[in-house]
N, C-alpha and C positions, 0 to 999 in steps of 0.2 A: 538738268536741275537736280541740285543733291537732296536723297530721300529726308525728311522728316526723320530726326531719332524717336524711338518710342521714350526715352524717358529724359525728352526734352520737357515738357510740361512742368514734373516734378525736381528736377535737378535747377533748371534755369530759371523757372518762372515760381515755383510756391515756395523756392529756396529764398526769395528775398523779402523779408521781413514785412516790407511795407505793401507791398503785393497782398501778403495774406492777409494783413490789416482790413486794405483794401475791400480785398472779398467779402471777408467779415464784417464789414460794415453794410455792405451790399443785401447781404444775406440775412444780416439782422434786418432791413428796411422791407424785406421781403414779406420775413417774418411777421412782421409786426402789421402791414396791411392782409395779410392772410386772416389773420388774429382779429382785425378789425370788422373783415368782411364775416367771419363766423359768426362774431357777437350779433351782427346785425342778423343773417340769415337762422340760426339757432332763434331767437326771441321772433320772428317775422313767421317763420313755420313750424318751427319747435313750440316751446315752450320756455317761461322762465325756469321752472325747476330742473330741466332740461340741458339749458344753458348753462345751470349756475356749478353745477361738477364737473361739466366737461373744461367751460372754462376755466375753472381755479386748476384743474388739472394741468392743462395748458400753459396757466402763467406759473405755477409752480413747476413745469420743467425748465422752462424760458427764463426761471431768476437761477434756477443750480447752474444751468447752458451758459448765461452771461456772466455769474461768479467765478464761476473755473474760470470761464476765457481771460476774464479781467487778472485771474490772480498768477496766468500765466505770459502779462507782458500785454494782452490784444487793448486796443485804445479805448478811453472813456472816450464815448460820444458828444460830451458836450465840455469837454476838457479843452482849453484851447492853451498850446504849452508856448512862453515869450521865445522870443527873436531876437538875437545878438545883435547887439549895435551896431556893428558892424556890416552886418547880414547883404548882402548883393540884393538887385531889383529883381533879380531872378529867384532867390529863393521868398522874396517878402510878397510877389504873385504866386507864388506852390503855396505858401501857408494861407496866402488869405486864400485862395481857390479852397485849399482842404480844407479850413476853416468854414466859409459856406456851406462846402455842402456837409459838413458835418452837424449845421444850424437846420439846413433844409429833411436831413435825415432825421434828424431827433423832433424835430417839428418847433416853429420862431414859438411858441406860447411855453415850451418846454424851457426853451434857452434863456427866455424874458424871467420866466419866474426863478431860477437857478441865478441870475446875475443879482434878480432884487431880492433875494434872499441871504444871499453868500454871508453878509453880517451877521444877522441872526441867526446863522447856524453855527457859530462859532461856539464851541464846548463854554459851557458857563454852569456854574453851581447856584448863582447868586439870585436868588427870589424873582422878579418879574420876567427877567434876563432868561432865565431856564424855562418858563412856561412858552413865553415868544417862542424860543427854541425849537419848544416837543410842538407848539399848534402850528409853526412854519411844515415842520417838517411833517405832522400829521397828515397835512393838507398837501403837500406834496405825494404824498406816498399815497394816498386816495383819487387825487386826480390825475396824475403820468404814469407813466409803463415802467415796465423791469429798467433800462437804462436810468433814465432820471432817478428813482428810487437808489439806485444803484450811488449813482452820483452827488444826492444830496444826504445821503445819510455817510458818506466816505468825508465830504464838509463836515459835518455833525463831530468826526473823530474814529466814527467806529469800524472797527476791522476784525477780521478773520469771522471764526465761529459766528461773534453778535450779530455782525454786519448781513450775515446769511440767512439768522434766522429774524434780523428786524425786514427785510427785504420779502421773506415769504409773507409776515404779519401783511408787507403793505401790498401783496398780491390779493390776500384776502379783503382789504380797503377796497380795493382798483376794482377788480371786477365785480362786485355786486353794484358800482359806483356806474360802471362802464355799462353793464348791462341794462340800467334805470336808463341810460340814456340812449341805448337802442331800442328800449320798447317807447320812449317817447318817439324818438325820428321816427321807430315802425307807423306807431299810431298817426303821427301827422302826414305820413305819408299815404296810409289808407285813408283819411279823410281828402286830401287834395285829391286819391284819384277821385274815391265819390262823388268830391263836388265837380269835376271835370264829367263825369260820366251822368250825371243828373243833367249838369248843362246843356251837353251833348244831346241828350234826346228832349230834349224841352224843343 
């Protein structure tokens, strides 16, 4: 059996583009439930005042972490790029496959509001048209995480510098957003056990 090279890993395997994408996308999904589970664990035994600097810390490395990546080629997550007319049955299964899971990583309520949005975030000056605009996107950037933000304000038009520092704004939305909603689940969950454990000894 021929040895293993030691720099088969890096030569053959993170040398190809889509590979790393790959990772990266893995890696961010990882991120992002780790991220999930603190918010909950921080308000559940912590505290909110507790929670609410670590996390903005947090989501403020995780929008500089995704801006660079993004500005260095790595994939929007909820980007889904067309397919040649021509395209073979074998590549229009690779795309809808990556497609999916690109839906199931970014989460279907992410992908749902990013699809019925897309219009109203189209750059407008024009009176009613630009308020739609800033509350689509408002509400975006309060409710979803670095990627969606990422994503629905590149719709909107904006790039470079703006695009990073409207991205931290809407980190500052997200987790005091995110956190309100872990000390609910906390709280509902401390009552379901009480009531489970009063029943229990009755």
């Amino acid at each position: 059996m021929a040895p293993v090279r030691s720099d088969f890993l890096s030569r053959d395997f993170l040398n190809k583009p889509e590979r790393k994408h790959a990772i990266f996308v893995v890696v961010w999904k990882a991120q992002s439930i780790l991220a999930s589970i603190a918010f909950i664990g921080l308000v559940a035994f912590g505290s909110l005042l507790l929670a609410l600097p670590i996390m903005l810390a947090w989501a403020f490395a995780a929008t500089c972490v995704y801006f660079f990546a993004r500005s260095r080629g790595y994939p929007d997550l909820l980007e889904t790029a067309p397919l040649a007319s021509d395209a073979c049955m074998g590549q229009r299964a690779r795309s809808m496959a990556y497609s999916c899971a690109k839906v199931w990583f970014s989460g279907v309520n992410a992908f749902v509001y990013t699809r019925a949005s897309r219009n109203a975030l189209s750059p407008s000056h024009r009176g009613w048209r630009n308020v739609l605009r800033w509350g689509v996107l408002s509400l975006g950037l309060m409710f979803f995480g670095v990627a969606t933000s990422e994503h629905l304000l590149r719709r909107a038009g904006f790039r470079g510098r703006q695009l990073l520092q409207l991205s931290l704004a809407g980190a500052c939305l997200n987790v005091p957003y995110r956190i309100l909603l872990s000390a609910m689940f906390t709280q509902a969950m401390w009552q379901i056990a009480h009531v489970l454990t009063a029943t229990a000894s009755i």
